[in-house]
C-alpha positions in Angstrom: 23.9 -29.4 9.0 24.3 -28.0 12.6 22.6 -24.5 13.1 23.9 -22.9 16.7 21.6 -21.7 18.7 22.3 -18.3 18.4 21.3 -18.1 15.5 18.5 -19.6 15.8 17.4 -16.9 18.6 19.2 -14.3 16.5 16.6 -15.0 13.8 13.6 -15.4 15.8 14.2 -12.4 17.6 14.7 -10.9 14.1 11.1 -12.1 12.8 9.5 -11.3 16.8 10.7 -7.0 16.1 9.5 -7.2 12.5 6.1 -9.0 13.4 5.7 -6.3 16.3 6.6 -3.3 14.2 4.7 -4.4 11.1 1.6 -4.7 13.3 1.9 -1.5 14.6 2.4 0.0 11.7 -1.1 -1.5 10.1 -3.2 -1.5 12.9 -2.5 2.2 12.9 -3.1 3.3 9.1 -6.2 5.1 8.8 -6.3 5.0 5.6 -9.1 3.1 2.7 -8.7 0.1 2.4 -8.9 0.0 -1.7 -5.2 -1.6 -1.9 -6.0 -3.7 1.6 -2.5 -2.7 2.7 -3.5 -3.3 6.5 -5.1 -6.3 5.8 -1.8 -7.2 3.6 0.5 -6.4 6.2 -1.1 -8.5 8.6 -1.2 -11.4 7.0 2.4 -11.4 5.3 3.7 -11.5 9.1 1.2 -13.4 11.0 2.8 -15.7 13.0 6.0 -15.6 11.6 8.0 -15.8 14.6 7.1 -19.3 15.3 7.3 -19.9 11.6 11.2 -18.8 12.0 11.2 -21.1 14.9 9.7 -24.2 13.6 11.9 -24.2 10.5 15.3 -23.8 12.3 14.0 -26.7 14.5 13.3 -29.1 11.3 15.6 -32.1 11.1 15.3 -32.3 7.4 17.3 -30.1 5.1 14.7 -30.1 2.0 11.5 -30.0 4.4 13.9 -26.7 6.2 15.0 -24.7 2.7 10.8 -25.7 1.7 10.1 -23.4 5.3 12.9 -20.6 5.1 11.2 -19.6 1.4 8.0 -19.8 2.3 9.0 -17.8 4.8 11.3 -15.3 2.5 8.4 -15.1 0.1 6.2 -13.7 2.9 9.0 -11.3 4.1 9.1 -9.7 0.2 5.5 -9.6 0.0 5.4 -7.9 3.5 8.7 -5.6 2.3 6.8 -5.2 -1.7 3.7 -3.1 0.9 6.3 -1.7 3.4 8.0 0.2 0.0 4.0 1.0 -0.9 3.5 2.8 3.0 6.8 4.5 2.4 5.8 5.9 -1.4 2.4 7.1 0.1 4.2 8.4 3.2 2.7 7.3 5.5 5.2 6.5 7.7 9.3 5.8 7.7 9.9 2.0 6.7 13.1 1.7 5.3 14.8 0.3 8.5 11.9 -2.1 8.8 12.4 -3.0 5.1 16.1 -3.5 6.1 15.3 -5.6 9.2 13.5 -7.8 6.7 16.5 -8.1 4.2 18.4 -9.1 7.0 16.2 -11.7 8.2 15.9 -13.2 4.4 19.7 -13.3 4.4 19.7 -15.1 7.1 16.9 -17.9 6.6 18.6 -18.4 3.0 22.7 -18.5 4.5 21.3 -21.0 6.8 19.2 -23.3 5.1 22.5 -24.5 2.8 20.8 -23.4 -0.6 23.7 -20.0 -0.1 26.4 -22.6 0.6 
């Protein structure tokens, strides 16, 4: 299966905006860590625009769907505590929490396990 090159960069630019704004959005809570959002937040997106990256780039189709949920499963983790920020209001998150949707959408379309 042949993925273009757009969207290949359409998804890793994707995963680059969430991974900025997620990490902007923990390293500025300020709030106890008794739930370890922050701590939460920054792992469920650390390094995940190379993740998005490296999978497209994998030649075969099993070892590629085994990357894109991995990588999905991080992205709902990451979206489950983006829903938690928005409920305690700390901040606006629901076009984050889209971003990340879209992103999911994407990995899953494009690994053939939609098709």
């Amino acid at each position: 299966m042949s993925i273009s090159n757009s969207i290949v960069k359409n998804a890793a630019e994707r995963a680059g905006f969430i991974q900025n704004n997620v990490l902007d959005i923990a390293y500025e809570m300020n709030i106890d860590e008794l739930y370890q959002i922050k701590t939460r937040l920054i792992t469920s997106v650390n390094n995940l625009s190379n993740s998005v990256t490296e999978a497209f780039s994998l030649s075969n189709r099993l070892d590629r769907i085994r990357s894109f949920v991995l990588i999905t499963g991080k992205m709902l983790e990451c979206r489950d505590y983006l829903q938690l920020v928005n409920k305690l209001r700390i901040t606006d998150t629901s076009k984050l929490m889209e971003e990340i949707d879209e992103l999911t959408n994407l990995l899953m379309i494009n690994s053939g396990s939609l098709n």
